[in-house]
N, C-alpha and C positions, 0 to 999 in steps of 0.2 A: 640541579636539573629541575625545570619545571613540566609539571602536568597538566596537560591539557585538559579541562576543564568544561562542558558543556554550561550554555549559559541556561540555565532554567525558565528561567525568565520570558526567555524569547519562546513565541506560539510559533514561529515560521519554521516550516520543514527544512530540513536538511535538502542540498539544489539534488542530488540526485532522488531525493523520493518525488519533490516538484516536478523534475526531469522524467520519472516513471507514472505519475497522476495526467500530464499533459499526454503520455503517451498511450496512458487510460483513453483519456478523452477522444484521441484522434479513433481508436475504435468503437465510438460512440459509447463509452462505460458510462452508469448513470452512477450515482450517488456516491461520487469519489472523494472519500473521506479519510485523512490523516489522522493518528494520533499520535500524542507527542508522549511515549511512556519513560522518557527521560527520568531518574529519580523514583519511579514507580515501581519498574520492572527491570532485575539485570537481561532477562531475556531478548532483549532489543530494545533501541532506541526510540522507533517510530513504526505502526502499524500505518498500512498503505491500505485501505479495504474500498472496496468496488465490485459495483454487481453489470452482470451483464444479462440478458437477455435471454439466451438459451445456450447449450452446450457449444455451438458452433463459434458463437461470439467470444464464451470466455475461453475458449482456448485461444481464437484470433486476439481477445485481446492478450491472453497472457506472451502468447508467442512474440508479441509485437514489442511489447517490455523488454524481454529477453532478449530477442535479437539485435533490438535498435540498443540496448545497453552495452549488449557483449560488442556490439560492433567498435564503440569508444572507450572498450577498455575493460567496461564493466559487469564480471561476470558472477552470478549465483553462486552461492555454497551449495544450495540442495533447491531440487523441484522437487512437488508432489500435486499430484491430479491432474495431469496436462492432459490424460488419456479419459481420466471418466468425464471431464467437462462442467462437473459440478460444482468442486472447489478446488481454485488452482494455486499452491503455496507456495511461492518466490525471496528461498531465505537467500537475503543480502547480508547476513551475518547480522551489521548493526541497525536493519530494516528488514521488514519482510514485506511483502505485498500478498494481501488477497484477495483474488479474484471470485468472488462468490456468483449463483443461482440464487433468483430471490427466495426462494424457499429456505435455501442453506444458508445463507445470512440471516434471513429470520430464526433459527434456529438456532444457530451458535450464537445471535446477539454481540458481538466482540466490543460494539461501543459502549453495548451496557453491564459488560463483563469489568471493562475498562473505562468505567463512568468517571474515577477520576483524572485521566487524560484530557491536557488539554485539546482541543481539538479544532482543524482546520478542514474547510469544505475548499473542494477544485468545482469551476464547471457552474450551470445552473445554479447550485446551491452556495454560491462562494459567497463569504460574507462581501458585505460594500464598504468599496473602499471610501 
């Protein structure tokens, strides 16, 4: 029997956290940043973190993850914040997404919690290819 193995190696997201960053993006999410906690953290594979604007935006954005995922298949283990609008947490089991309030990403800091992650920008800030 062999086991599947994640390649460490590789910075590139897993296509469903790509697939939920682009879907960041279409609700104008700014600062959509992956990280790769492969090796790191058993807690998951890949934090998905993105801010949005104000409470109206991150719940549109988070709903828009959720629905357009569940719609091909792909459904959450657990939400949390969909209703305060500040921060919204989309465990995918082996990914989670967070939708943060700038205030509340400045706050929890996740990238700098997770400084050794490698890390991949969507959007604006994407590195060049």
């Amino acid at each position: 029997m062999t086991e599947d193995v994640p390649d460490l190696g590789s910075e590139t997201p897993a296509p469903q956290v790509e697939k939920a960053a682009r879907l960041a993006l279409e609700r104008k999410a700014r600062d959509v940043t992956a990280l790769d906690l492969r090796g790191i953290s058993s807690a998951a594979d890949w934090f998905l973190v993105v801010t949005g604007a104000s409470d109206i935006q991150i719940r549109a954005i988070a709903e828009h993850v959720i629905d357009t995922l569940k719609s091909e298949g792909i459904r959450p283990g657990h939400v949390e914040g969909i209703q305060s609008g500040r921060w919204v947490l989309i465990d995918y089991i082996d990914w989670v997404v967070h939708v943060f309030h700038p205030e509340a990403r400045e706050f929890y800091q996740l990238e700098r919690l997770w400084g050794d992650a490698p890390v991949h920008h969507f959007g604006d800030e994407a590195d060049p290819a």
